[in-house]
N, C-alpha and C positions, 0 to 999 in steps of 0.2 A: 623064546618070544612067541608070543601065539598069536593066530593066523591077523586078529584084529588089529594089534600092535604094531606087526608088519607091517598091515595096508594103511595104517595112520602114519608109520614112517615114510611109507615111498612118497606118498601122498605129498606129506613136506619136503621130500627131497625135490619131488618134482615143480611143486612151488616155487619152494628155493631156486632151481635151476631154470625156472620160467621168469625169477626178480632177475637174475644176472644176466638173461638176456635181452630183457627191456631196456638194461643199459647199454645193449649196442646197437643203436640203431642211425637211420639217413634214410633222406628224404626221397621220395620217388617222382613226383614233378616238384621242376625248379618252380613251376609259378606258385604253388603253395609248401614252402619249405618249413612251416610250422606241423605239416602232418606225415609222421614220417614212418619207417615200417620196420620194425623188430622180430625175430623168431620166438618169442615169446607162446606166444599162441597152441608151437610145436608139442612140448613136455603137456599143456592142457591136453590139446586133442590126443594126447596117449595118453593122459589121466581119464579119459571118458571111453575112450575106446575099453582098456583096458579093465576097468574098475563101473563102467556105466554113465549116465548122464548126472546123477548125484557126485560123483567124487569129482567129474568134471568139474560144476561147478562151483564145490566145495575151493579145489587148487585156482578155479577164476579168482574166488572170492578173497584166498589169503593173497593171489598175487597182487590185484585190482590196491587192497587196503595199505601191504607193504609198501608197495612201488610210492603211492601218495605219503605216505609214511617217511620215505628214501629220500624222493625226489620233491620234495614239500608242490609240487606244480600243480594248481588247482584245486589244491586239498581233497574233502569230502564228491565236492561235485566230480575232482578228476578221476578218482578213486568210481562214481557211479558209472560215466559212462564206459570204463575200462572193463567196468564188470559187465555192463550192458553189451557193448562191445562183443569181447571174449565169451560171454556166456551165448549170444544167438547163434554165435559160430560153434560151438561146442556141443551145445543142448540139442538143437536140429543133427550137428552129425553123427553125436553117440547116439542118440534116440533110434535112427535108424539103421546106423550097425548094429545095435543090441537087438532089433526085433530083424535086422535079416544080416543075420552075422557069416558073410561069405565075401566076396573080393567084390562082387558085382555092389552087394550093401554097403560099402566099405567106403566105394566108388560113389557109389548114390547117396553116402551118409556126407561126404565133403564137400559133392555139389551142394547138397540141401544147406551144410550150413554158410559154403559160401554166399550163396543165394538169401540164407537169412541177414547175416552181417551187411550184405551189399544193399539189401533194403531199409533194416533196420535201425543203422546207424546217423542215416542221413535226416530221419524223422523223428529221431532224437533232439541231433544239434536242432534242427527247425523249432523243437519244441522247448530245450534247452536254453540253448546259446543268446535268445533275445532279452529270456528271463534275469538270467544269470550273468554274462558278460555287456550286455546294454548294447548290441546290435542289433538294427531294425530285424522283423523279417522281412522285409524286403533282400534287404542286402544276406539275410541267409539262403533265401531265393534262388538269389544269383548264386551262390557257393554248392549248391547242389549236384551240378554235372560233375566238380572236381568231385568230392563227398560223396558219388559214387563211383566214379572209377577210380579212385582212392582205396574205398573198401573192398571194392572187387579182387585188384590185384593183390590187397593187402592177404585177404580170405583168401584167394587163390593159390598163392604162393605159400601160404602156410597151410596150405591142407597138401598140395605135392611133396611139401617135404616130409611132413607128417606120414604120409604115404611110402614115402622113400624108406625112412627111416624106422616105422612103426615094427615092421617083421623081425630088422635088426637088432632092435632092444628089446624083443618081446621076452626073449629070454630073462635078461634081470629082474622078471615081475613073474615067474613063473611059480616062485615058491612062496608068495604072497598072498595066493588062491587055493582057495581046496582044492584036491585032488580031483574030486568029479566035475570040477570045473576046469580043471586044466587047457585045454582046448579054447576057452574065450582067450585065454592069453595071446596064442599064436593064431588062432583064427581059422576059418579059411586061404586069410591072406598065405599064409607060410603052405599050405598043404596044396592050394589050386594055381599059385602062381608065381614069379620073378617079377616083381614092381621095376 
């Protein structure tokens, strides 16, 4: 299997393994128990880390389509903001591990893209949600303080474990990259530090 092959499998595996853990998720405020928080996120941001900010998105985009596919909930639309979603968070943190790939970039890549999702998702529904499910804005308005501290923790919590976890599986993708790239795989993370 050669080297292209491989990185189109992992690719789907980590897909795949981003769909099955969309399906387990709960809510993090009881006052709004329609928005809830899954590890999903985790297998992307090691698809971006690992592979770039294109195969990041690439694994957003299969999981965003399957899930709506799966879970028929909001079809097309639920499918875009999923991707919208998943993609500000991913796009901003591989972006910035790719161009300073060491623990401090690493660090600064997961703020950036918590910091993206925590802004960006809330100006979505605003621009979404009146369109498409017949809520004033007004009343998405009001929804906004939940809609970001919703995303915050949601971005947060999945870029820590991504973190946790990233150095630990960095190995199963090591032979999925040329040899003179070997090194983006475990990073600096594995050689400057203990997450």
């Amino acid at each position: 299997m050669n080297q292209k092959t491989r990185k189109i499998v992992m690719l789907g595996v980590l897909a795949s393994v981003a769909v099955l853990l969309s399906l387990a998720n709960w809510p993090i405020f009881p006052s709004a128990p329609h928005l809830r928080f899954e590890t999903a996120d985790v297998p992307v941001l090691i698809a971006g880390f690992a592979f770039g900010p294109g195969a990041g998105l690439l694994v957003t985009f299969i999981m965003a389509v399957l899930m709506a596919a799966i879970t028929g909930l909001d079809g097309a639309v639920g499918a875009l903001m999923h991707f919208l979603s998943t993609g500000s968070l991913v796009l901003a943190a591989s972006f910035v591990y790719r161009r300073y790939h060491t623990l401090g970039g690493a660090i600064g890549g997961l703020l950036a893209g918590t910091v993206a999702q925590t802004l960006v998702m809330p100006l979505v529904n605003l621009a979404i949600v009146p369109i498409i499910y017949g809520f004033s804005r007004e009343q998405v308005v009001g929804m906004l303080p939940i809609l970001f501290a919703f995303n915050g923790v949601k971005a947060g919590l999945s870029s820590i474990i991504t973190f946790l976890v990233y150095k630990r599986v960095s190995w199963l993708l090591k032979g999925l990259v040329a040899e003179n790239k070997g090194n983006r795989i475990t990073g600096k993370i594995q050689e400057t530090s203990t997450p």
